[in-house]
N, C-alpha and C positions, 0 to 999 in steps of 0.2 A: 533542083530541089525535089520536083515532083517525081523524077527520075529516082532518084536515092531512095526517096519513101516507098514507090512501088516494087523497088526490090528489098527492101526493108519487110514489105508486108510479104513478096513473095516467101522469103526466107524463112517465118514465124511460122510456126504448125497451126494448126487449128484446134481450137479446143474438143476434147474428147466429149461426146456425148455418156450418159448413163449406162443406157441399157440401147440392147441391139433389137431390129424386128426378125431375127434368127435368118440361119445358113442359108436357109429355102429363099428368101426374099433376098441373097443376093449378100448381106449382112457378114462380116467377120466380127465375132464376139470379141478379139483381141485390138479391136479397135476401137470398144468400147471400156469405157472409168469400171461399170461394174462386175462384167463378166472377167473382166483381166486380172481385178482386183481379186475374186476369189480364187481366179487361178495361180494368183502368187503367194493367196494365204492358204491354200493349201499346199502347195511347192516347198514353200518353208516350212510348215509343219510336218510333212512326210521327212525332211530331209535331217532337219535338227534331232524329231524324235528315235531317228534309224541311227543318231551320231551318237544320242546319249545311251541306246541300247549298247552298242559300240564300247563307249568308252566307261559304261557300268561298272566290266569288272576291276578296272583300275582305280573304280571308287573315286571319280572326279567329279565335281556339281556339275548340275544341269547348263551351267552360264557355260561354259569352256564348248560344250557342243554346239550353243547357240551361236557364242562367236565366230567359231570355228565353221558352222554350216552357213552363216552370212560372207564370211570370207571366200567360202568354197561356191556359191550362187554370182558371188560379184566378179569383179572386171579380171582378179586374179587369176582364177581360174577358169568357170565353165563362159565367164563374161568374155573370153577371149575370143570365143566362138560371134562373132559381130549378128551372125544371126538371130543367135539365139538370145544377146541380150537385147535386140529391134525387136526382139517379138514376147517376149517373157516381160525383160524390166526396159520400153520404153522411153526416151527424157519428159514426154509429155506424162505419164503417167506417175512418175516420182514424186509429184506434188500432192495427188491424192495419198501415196504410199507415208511420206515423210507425216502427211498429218493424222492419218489415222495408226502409223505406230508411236506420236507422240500424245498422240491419248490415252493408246494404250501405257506408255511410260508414265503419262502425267497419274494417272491410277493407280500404278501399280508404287512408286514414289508415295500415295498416302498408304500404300497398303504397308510399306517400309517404315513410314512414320509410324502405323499403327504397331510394329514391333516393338520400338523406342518407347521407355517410358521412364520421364524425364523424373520422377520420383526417385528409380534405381540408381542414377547418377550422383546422389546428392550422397548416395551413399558408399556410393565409389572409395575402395582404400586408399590412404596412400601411394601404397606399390602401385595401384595398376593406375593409377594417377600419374606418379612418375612415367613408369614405362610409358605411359600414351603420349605425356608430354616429351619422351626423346620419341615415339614413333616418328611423333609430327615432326619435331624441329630439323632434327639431325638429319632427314631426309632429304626438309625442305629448302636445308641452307645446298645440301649436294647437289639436289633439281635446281636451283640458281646458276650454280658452279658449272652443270650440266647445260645450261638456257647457251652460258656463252658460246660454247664451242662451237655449239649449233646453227648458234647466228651467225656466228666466223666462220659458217661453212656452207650447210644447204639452207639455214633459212634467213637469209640475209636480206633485209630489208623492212622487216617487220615491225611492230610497234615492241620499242624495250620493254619497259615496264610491263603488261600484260602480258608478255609472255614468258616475262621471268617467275609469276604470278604464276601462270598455267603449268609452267612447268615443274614448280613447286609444288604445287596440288597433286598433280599427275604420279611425283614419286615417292609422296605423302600421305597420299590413300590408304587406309584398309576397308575394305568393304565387308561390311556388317554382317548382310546377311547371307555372304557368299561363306565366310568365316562361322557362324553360325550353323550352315549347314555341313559344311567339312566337319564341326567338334561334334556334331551330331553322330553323322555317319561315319566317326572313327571310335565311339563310344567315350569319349570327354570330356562333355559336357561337365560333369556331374566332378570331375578330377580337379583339382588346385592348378593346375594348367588351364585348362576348359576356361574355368570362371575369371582366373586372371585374363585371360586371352576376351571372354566377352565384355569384361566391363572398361579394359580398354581401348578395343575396338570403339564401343557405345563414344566411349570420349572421342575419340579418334573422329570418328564418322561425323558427329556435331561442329570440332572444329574444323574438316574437312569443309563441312559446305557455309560457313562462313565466310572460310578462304576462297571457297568459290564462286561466291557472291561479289567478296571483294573484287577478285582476276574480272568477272563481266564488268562490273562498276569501271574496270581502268580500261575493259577495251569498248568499254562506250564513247568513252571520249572521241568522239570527232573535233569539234571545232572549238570548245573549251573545256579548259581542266575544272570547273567548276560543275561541267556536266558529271563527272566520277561524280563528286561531291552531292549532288541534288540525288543520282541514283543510291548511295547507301544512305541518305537520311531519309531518303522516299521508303526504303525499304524497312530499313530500323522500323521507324514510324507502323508500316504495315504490321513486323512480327507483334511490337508493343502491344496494336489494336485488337488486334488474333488473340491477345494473351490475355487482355480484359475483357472481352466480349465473345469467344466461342465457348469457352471452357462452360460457363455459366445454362448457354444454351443446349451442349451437348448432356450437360449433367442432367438439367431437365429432364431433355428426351428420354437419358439411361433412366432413371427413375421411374419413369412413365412404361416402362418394359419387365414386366415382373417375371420369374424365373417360371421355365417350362411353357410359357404363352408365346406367341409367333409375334416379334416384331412390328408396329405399326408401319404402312408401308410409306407412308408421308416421311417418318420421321427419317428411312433411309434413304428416300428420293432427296430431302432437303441436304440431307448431309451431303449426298454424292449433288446436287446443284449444287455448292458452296464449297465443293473442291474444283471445279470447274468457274467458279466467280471468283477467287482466290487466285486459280493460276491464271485470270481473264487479267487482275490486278498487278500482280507481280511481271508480268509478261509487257504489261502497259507501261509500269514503273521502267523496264531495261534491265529488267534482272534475267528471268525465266522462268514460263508459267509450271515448270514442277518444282520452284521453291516455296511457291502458294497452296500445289497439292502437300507437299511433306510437312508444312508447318500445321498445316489441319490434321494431318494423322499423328501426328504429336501428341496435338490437344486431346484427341477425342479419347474419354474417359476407359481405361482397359477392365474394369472389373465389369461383372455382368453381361448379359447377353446380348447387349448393345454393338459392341465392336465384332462379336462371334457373325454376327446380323450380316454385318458391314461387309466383313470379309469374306462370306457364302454368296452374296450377292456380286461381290466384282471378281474373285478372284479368277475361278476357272476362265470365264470368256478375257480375262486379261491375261494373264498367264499362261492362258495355252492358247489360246489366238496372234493379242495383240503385242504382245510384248516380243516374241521372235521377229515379228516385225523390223521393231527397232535395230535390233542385228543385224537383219537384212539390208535395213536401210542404211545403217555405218559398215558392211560388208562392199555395199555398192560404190562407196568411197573410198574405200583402200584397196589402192594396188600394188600389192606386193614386188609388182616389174619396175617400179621407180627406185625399189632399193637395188642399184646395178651400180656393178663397182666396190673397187678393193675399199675404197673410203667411205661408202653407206655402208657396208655389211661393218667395216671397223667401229662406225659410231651407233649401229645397232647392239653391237656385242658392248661399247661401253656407258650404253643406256641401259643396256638390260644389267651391267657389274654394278655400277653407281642406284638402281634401283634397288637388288637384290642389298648390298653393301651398308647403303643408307637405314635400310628397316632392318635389318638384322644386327649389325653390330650395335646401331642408337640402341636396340632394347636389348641385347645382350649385354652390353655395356651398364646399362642400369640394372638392370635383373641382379648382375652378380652385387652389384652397391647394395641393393636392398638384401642381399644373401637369399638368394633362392639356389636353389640347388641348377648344377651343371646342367644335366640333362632334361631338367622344364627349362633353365633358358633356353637351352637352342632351340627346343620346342616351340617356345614363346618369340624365338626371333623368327622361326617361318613360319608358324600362324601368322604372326601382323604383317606380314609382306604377299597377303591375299589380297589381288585386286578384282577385277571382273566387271558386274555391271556401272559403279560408278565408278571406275575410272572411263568407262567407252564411255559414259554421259560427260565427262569430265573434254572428251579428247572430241567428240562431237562437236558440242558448245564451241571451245578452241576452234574448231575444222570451220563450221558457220560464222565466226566472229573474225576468220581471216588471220587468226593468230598463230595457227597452226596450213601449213601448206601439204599438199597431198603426202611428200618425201615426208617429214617427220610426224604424219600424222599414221603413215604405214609404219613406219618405226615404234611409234606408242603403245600400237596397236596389238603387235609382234610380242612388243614388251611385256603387256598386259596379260596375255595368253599363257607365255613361258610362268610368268611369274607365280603365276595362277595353278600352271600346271605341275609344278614341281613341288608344290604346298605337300599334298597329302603324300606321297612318297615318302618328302624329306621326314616329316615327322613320325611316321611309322619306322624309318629307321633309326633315329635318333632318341625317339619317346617310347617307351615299353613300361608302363607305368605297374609297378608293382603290388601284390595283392599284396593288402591291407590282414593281418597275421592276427588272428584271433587272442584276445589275452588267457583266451583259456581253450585247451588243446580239444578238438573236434573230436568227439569220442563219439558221441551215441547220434550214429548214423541209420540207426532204425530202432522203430519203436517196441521191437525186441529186445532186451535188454536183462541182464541179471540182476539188478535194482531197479524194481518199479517205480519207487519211490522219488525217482529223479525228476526233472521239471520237463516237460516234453514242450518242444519248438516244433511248431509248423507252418509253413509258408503256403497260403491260398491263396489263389492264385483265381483271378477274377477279370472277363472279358466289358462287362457291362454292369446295371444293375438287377439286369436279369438272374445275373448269379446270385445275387446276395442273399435274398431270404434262403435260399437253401442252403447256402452255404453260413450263414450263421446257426441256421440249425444243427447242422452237421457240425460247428465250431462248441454250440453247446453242449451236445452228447459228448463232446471230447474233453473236456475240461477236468473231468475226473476229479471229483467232489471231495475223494478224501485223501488225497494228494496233499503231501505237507508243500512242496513247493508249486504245483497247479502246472497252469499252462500258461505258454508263451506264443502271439500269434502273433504274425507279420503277414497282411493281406497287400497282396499285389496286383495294383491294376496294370494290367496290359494293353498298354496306349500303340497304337500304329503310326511310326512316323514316316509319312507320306512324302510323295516328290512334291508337295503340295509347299509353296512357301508359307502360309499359315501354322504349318503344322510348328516352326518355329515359337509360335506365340503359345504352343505349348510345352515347350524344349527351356522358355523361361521361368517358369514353374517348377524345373527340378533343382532342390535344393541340396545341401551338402552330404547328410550323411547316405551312403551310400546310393540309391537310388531312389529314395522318396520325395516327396512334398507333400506337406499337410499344412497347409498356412488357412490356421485359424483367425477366424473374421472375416474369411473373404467370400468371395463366390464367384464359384468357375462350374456353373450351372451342372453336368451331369457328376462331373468330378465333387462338388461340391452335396451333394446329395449321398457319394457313397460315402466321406470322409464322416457327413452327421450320424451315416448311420451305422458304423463301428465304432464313432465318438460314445452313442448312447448304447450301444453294449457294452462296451469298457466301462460306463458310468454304473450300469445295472448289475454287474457281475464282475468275479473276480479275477478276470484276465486282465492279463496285459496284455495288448492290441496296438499295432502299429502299421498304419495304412501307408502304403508307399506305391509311387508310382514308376512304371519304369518307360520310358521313348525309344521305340527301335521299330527298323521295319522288320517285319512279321518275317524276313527271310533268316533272322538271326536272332530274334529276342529272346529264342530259346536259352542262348549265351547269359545274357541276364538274369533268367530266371535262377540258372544253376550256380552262377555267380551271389546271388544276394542269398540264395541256402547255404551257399558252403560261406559265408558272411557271417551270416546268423546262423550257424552250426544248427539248422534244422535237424529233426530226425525222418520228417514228410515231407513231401509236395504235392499239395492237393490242385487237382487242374480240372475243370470244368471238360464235359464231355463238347465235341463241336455238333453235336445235333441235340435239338430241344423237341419235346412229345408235343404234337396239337393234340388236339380237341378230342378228336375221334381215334387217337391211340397212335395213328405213324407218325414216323420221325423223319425230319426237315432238318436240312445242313444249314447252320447258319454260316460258316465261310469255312470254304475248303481249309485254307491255311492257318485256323484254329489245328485241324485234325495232323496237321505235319507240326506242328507248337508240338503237340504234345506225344510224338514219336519221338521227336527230335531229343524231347527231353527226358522219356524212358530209357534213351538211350547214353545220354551224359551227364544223367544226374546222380550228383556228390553222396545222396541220399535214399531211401525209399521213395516211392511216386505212387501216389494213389489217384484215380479218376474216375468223379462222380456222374453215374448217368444218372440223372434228376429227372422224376416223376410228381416232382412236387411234396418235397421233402418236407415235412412240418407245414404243408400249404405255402401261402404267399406270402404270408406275414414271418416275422421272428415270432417266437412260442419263446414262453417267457419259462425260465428254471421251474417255478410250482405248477408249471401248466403243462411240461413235458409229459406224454405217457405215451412212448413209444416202443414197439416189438422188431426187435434186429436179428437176423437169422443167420448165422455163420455157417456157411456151407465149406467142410473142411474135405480132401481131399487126400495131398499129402504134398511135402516138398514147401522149400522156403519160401514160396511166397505167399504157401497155406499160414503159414506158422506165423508172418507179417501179420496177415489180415485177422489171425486168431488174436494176437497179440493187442491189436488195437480193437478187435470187440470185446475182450477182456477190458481195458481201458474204459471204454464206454459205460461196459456195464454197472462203473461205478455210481453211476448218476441211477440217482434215487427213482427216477421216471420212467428209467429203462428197462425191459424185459430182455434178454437176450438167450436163444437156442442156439446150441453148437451141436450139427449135425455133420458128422463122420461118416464118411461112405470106405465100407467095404467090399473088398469083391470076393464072391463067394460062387463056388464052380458048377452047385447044381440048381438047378431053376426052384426049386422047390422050399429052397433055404431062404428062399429072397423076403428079404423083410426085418422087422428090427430085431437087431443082438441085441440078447441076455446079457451071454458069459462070454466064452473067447471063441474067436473068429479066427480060420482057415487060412488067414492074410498076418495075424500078431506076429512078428520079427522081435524078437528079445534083443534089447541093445540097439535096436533102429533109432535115429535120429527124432523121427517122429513121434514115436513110442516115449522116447526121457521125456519129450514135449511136452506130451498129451499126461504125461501120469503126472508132471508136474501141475498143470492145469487141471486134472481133475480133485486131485487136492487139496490147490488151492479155492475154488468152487464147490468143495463139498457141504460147505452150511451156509450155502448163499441161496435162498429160495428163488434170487429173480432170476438165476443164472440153470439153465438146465443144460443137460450133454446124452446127447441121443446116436445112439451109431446103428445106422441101416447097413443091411446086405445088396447088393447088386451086382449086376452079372453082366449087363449093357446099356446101352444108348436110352432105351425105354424107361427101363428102371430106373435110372437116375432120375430122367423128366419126371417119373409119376412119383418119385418122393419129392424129388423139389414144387412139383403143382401143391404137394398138402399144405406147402409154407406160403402161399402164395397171398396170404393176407397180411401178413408181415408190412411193415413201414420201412424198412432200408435194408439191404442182402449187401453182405459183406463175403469175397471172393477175392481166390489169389489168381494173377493172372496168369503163368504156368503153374499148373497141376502137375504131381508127379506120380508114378505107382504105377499098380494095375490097373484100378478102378478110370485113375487120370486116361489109358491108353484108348477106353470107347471114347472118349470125347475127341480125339481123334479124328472122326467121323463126322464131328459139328461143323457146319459150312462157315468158313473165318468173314464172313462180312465188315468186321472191322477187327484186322488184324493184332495191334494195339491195346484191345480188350482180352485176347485172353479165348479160349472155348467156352470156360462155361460162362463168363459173361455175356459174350454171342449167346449162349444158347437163351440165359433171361432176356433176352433184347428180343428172342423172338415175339413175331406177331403169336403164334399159339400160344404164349403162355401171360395169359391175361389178370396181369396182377399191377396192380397200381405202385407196387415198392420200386425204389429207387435202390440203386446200385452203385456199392465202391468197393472199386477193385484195385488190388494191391501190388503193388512189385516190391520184395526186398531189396536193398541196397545189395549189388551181385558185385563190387569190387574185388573183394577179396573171396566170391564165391567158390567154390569146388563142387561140382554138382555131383550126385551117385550114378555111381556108371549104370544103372538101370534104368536111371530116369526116363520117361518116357516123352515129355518135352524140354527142352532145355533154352537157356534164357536165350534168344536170337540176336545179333546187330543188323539193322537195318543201312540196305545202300542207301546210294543215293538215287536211284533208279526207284526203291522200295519205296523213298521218304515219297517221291514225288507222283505214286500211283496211287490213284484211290477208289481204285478198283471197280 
C-alpha cells in the first residue's frame, strides 16, 4: 500500500507557484501560474484579433475568429507540436486558465442579460412568436432524432436522457447576440426581417436556457432521480427570489444616478458583488454559476445611465481579455483528429444537414403560414440558425458533465462554426431588400429650383451635441419665413457601431421607420438630450423636425446617410465639419473618420451637400426667431455650385433677422481697374449660364433693403483676399465649393489643406484671415451635371487611396 501511494505521489505534478524570482536566479517564468498566464492571454489575444482582421472582409462576427483561433492554439493543430503545448498550455496550468475564462464568461453572460429586456418580450408579435416557437421545437425534436444515432454509434454509453436534452439544445439554439451583430453589420436591423429575426431570437434565447437548465438538472442525477427534481425546484426558487428582490434594489440605485453625473462607485461594485453571489448560488444549487450572472443582467433596470455604468466598467477587460479565453479553453478540448474515418466525417456532415435543416425549414415552414414574403423567409430561416458563443457554452457544460465525449463534442463544435459561418453569405444572397419608393416623385434635388415656393427638405447631419447649437441656428436662418409651405428637417445622429458588444444595446433603440428613434419618455442620457432639444425647437417654431438616429460603423455610414436623403427626398445635406476652432483660433481634428464621412458622401450623394465650418455660429446657445440679427456674405464666383450656395443665401435671406451681401467677383485685366463695378465688366458673357442666374436674382432682390449685391473687380490671388478681409465681420460666409471662370482660375494657387472644402473655403480657414464667421460651403447635386468646357475646376471623384489620405 505504501508502495502504490509513493508512486501515486510520484506521478502528481506539483502545484504551480505564482510568480517567479526571474531568469538570473535560475527561475523559468513558464513554470510559474502568473507569468504563463499572461503569456497565454496575450497569445490569444494577438492570434484571435489577427483572425478577425482576417476574416473582416467577409463580414463575419468576432465569435467565428475567436472559436476558430482556440481551435487553431489547441491540440488540433499548433497543440500537435507536444512541445509547444508542455510549454505554452501545460495540464497543471489549465485549472488557473479554465477559471479565470469562466469569470470572464460568467461577466460577460450578465453583460448578455443586460441586452435582454424582458419588457420587449411581452410585446413580441404573434409571427415572431410562432416562428421562435418552430425555431425551438422543430429542431429540438431533430436533435433527439440526431441524440440516437450517436449513441448507436460513437457515443455509446452515456446517460440517455441528458444527452437527449443536450442535444436538443445544441440544434436549438440561436444565439442573440451573435444574430444581433450579423443584422447590424449587414444594415437590417431597422428591415421587417431584422426585427422579426430579433424578437425571435430574444424568445428563442430565453427558452434556450431554460432547456439548459433543465439538460444540467438530468445530468446531475447521480445516485437519485429526485436529485434532477431538488436541482430545478432549488433553481425555479432562486430565479422567483431574483425577481422579487433585485429589481426593487437595482431601481433604487438607477434613481440615485441622475443624468450627466458619474455613477456612484458603490452602487457598481455592489452589482458586479451580486453577480458573482448569484453565480456562487446557482453553481451551489448544480445548475451553473453563469445562470446566476444572466439572470441579474436581466433584471437590472436598462433606461438611464445605470446599466451604460455597468457596461463601461466590465466590458472592455472582459471582452477583450477574458472572454477569448474561454475559446481557448474549449479549443484545448477539441480535437479535430478524433473525427477519423468514413463514419465520423459521415455523422459530421449529418449533424451539421439535420442542424442546418431543423432551423431553417421549422421557420420557413411558419413564416410562409404567417404569409410573409418568400425572400424574408429564407432570410429569416438563416438568421435563426446562428449559433456561436452559446452553443460552445452549451457543448462545454455537456463536455464537463461527461454527456458529451471528446468525438462528438469535436463534431458540435465543427457544427457550430459552419453553421455560423455560412449565416451572412446566405443572406446577402438570398435578401436584397428593396428601396422603399417614395409616394411622391424625387424632384427637387437641390435648392435651386424654378419654384421657390416649394417646401425645402434638409437632412443634418450631427456627430454630438457639440453640433447642435450651431446647427440649429443654421436650421433657423433656413426656415424661410415667408414660405407658404416652410421647411422640412430630418436631424441625423451619427452613432458608431463598434466591435464593442455594447454597442448592441444601442442597435435596440432603432425603430421602424426608416432609420430613427425618438422614444419619448425615456432617457438614453446623451441621445436623450439631443431628442429634447429639437423636441423644443419644433415646439417654438414652425418646422417640422424629425430626429433620427442612424448605427453603422464609420467605414460605411456614409451609405446611410445618403439613403435616408434620397428616403426623405432632401434637396440638402448638411454635415458638420471634422475639426472644431479652440480658444485661441487653431483647429483640432476631432476623428479622422468624421472627415472620410463626409468625402465619402460629396461623392454619393442623391443631393446637394453642404459643410458647415463652425466658429460658433449664433454662440452656444439656440437664438430664438425675434433675437436673430445676423450678417451672411455670399461670395459668388461663378459655376453651379456658386449658383447652389447663392440660391440657398437667397432662402435665408428671408428671415426677417438676416442681412445678406452677395459679392460677385470679376476679373478684370488691368491692375488699375481693380475695385467695385459700376456698369459692365470686361468678363459679362451675354447668354452665360451665370448671367440668366444673376439677372434673375437681381430682380428679384431689387426692393429688398436687407439684401444687397456688390460686384468687385479682380486680377489675383491678393485681390480676392483683400476684398474678402472687408467682409470679414460678417456672422456666416456662404461658398460654392468648385468655383468656376476666370476669377475661380487664381484660386488655383490656394494650398488645398482640406481638399473636401473647396479653394476658397481653404482660403477662409486660413490662419491670416481673422474673422470669427463660420462657413457653408455648397456642392450642387452634379448627377445630371454637364459642366462648361472652360471651367476651370470641375467637380472630382475621389479614390479610394484619396478617401483614405489626409494629407
Amino acid at each position: 500500500m505504501a508502495t502504490n501511494n509513493a508512486t501515486v505521489a510520484f506521478h502528481c505534478p506539483s502545484p504551480m507557484k505564482a510568480t517567479s524570482n526571474g531568469v538570473f536566479q535560475g527561475d523559468n517564468p513558464l513554470h510559474f501560474s502568473l507569468p504563463l498566464l499572461i503569456l497565454q492571454i496575450c497569445l490569444v489575444v494577438a492570434v484571435t484579433r489577427l483572425l478577425g482582421f482576417l476574416l473582416k472582409p467577409m463580414r463575419q462576427p468576432r465569435v467565428i475568429a475567436e472559436i476558430v483561433g482556440g481551435i487553431l492554439l489547441g491540440p488540433s493543430v499548433l497543440g500537435r507540436n507536444k512541445t509547444y503545448l508542455d510549454a505554452i498550455f501545460p495540464s497543471k496550468s489549465l485549472t488557473v486558465l479554465d477559471t479565470l475564462a469562466n469569470i470572464g464568461l460568467l461577466f460577460f453572460l450578465f453583460l448578455v442579460g443586460l441586452e435582454l429586456d424582458p419588457k420587449s418580450l411581452r410585446h413580441t408579435g404573434k409571427k415572431a412568436f410562432f416562428i421562435a416557437l418552430a425555431g425551438i421545437s422543430f429542431p429540438f425534436v431533430i436533435g433527439i432524432g440526431t441524440s440516437f444515432v450517436l449513441r448507436a454509434t460513437i457515443s455509446k454509453g452515456v446517460s440517455e436522457a441528458p444527452f437527449l436534452v443536450f442535444m436538443g439544445v445544441a440544434l436549438s439554439i440561436t444565439a442573440f447576440p451573435v444574430l444581433a451583430r450579423i443584422l447590424a453589420e449587414l444594415k437590417l436591423l431597422t428591415t421587417d426581417v431584422g426585427r422579426m429575426a430579433m424578437s425571435a431570437a430574444a424568445v428563442n434565447d430565453m427558452a434556450a436556457w431554460i432547456l439548459l437548465a433543465l439538460a444540467i438538472a438530468l445530468s446531475s442525477s447521480g445516485r437519485s432521480p429526485l436529485v434532477s427534481l431538488w436541482v430545478l425546484l432549488c433553481g425555479s426558487g432562486f430565479v422567483l427570489g431574483c425577481i422579487l428582490i433585485l429589481p426593487y434594489i437595482f431601481n433604487w440605485m438607477a434613481q440615485r444616478c441622475p443624468e450627466g453625473e458619474p455613477v456612484n462607485e458603490l452602487y457598481v461594485t455592489v452589482t458586479l458583488a451580486t453577480v458573482l453571489a448569484a453565480g456562487f448560488v446557482t453553481d451551489t444549487i448544480g445548475i451553473h454559476a453563469l445562470f446566476g450572472a444572466f439572470v441579474v443582467g436581466v433584471l437590472v433596470p436598462k433606461e438611464g445611465p445605470f446599466a451604460g455604468a455597468l457596461v463601461e466598467k466590465v466590458e472592455d477587460l472582459v471582452s477583450g481579455l477574458f472572454l477569448p479565453l474561454y475559446f481557448v479553453s474549449s479549443g484545448l478540448k477539441t480535437n479535430v483528429a478524433t473525427i477519423s474515418g468514413l463514419r465520423s466525417w459521415g455523422l459530421l456532415v449529418l449533424v451539421i444537414f439535420n442542424a442546418c435543416f431543423g432551423k431553417i425549414v421549422g421557420t420557413i415552414v411558419v413564416s410562409l403560414l404567417c404569409k410573409i414574403p418568400l425572400q424574408e423567409t429564407l432570410a429569416l430561416g438563416f438568421l435563426m440558425n446562428t449559433k456561436g458563443l452559446v452553443e460552445l457554452i452549451v457543448l462545454n457544460i455537456g463536455k464537463d458533465r461527461k454527456v458529451l465525449n471528446d468525438q462528438t463534442f469535436a463534431i458540435m463544435v465543427l457544427m457550430a462554426i459552419f453553421t455560423t459561418f455560412i449565416t451572412t453569405p446566405l443572406v446577402i444572397a438570398v435578401y436584397k431588400p428593396a428601396k422603399r419608393i417614395s409616394k411622391e416623385e424625387y424632384k427637387h434635388k437641390t435648392i435651386k429650383r424654378k419654384n421657390t415656393d416649394t417646401q425645402l427638405r434638409l437632412l443634418v447631419c450631427f456627430h454630438s451635441t457639440r453640433n447642435i447649437p450651431s446647427m440649429l441656428n443654421l436650421i433657423e436662418a433656413s426656415r424661410g419665413i415667408g414660405k407658404r409651405e416652410g421647411l422640412r428637417l430630418y436631424a441625423l445622429h451619427l452613432m458608431e457601431l463598434t466591435e464593442r458588444p455594447s454597442a448592441i444595446l444601442m442597435v435596440h433603440k432603432a425603430k421602424k421607420n426608416g432609420l430613427p428613434f425618438w422614444n419619448k419618455g425615456r432617457h438614453y442620457s446623451n441621445t436623450d438630450q439631443i431628442v429634447i432639444a429639437f423636441e423644443a425647437y419644433e415646439q417654438l417654431s414652425r418646422v417640422f423636425i424629425r430626429p433620427m438616429t442612424t448605427i453603422s460603423p464609420f467605414s460605411n455610414i456614409h451609405e446611410d446617410i445618403c439613403t435616408s436623403a434620397e428616403e426623405k427626398r432632401t434637396a440638402m445635406i448638411i454635415l458638420p465639419f471634422h475639426k472644431h476652432q479652440r480658444v485661441d483660433g487653431t483647429w483640432e481634428n476631432t476623428r479622422a473618420e468624421f472627415r472620410l464621412i463626409n468625402r465619402r458622401v460629396l461623392e454619393h450623394a442623391p443631393c446637394s451637400v453642404g459643410i458647415l465650418i463652425d466658429r460658433g455660429l449664433g454662440g452656444s446657445t439656440h437664438v430664438a426667431a425675434s433675437n436673430v440679427a445676423s450678417t451672411i456674405t455670399m461670395l459668388f464666383f461663378g459655376g453651379h455650385d456658386d449658383q447652389e450656395a447663392l440660391a440657398y443665401s437667397l432662402r435665408m435671406a428671408e428671415h426677417p433677422g438676416i442681412n445678406l451681401t452677395i459679392v460677385r467677383f470679376l476679373f478684370l485685366t488691368r491692375s488699375e481697374d481693380v475695385g467695385e463695378i459700376v456698369g459692365n465688366s470686361s468678363e459679362l458673357e451675354n447668354g452665360s449660364e451665370d448671367e440668366i442666374f444673376l439677372s434673375a436674382v437681381k430682380q428679384k432682390i431689387m426692393n429688398k433693403s436687407s439684401i444687397k449685391f456688390e460686384e468687385r473687380g479682380v486680377n489675383n490671388y491678393d485681390g480676392i483676399a483683400e476684398v474678402v478681409k472687408e467682409y470679414g465681420g460678417c456672422n456666416l460666409f456662404l461658398v460654392g465649393r468648385i468655383s468656376e471662370g476666370k476669377v475661380a482660375i487664381t484660386l488655383n494657387y490656394v494650398k488645398s489643406v482640406c481638399r473636401e472644402l473647396g479653394p476658397v473655403c481653404n482660403m477662409l480657414t486660413f490662419p491670416e484671415f481673422s474673422t470669427s464667421a463660420s462657413v457653408l460651403v455648397v456642392q450642387q447635386y452634379h448627377g445630371q451635371r454637364i459642366l462648361n468646357p472652360g471651367s476651370s475646376t470641375r467637380v472630382d471623384a475621389y479614390s479610394e487611396e484619396d478617401l483614405e489620405n489626409n494629407f
